[in-house]
C-alpha positions in Angstrom: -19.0 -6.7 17.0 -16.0 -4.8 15.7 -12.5 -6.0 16.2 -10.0 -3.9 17.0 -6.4 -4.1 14.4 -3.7 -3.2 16.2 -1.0 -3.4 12.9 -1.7 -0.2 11.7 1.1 0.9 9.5 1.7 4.8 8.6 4.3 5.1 6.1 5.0 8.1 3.7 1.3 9.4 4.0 -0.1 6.0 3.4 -2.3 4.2 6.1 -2.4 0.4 5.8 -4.4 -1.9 8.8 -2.6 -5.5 8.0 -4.3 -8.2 9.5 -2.1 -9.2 12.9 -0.3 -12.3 11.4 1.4 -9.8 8.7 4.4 -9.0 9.3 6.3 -6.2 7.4 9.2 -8.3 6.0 10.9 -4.9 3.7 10.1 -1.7 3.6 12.0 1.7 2.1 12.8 5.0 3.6 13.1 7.0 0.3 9.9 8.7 0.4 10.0 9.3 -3.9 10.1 5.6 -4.6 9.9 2.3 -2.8 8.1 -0.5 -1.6 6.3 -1.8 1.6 5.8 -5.9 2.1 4.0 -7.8 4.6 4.2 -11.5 5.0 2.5 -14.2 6.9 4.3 -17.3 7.8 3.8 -19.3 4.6 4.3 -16.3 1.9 4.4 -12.7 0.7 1.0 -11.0 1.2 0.8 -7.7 0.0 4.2 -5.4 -1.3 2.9 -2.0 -2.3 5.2 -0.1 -4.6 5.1 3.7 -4.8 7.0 6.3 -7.0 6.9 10.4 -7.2 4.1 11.5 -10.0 5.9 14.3 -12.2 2.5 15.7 -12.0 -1.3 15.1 -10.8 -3.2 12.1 -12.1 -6.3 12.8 -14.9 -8.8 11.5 -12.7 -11.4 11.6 -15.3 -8.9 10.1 -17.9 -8.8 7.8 -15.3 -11.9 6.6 -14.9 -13.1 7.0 -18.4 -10.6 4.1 -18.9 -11.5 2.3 -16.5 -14.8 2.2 -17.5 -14.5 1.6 -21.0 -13.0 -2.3 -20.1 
């Protein structure tokens, strides 16, 4: 059986489903740099932090990268 989220956070293009005890402690309006956090009651969970690319990412640069660790 599936469960259902309801904390589904939409936020500058990005969709986030944050477990129910999450709560978004900060959070930024400028929509070229910022950050997102969630926290439960004991500490920070996830903070995302986002910033306007001059110009599209090399994918395969990317990944060649990646795979060469």
């Amino acid at each position: 059986m599936t469960q259902h989220n309801d904390n589904l956070v939409v936020w500058h293009g990005l969709h986030v489903e944050a477990p129910d005890e999450w709560e978004i402690l900060q959070y930024s309006r400028r929509s070229d740099e910022g950050d997102l956090a969630w926290a439960d009651r004991h500490e920070y969970r996830l903070q995302l932090f986002w910033r306007h690319a001059p110009q599209s990412p090399d994918l395969s640069r990317i990944m060649m990268d990646y795979r060469a660790r």
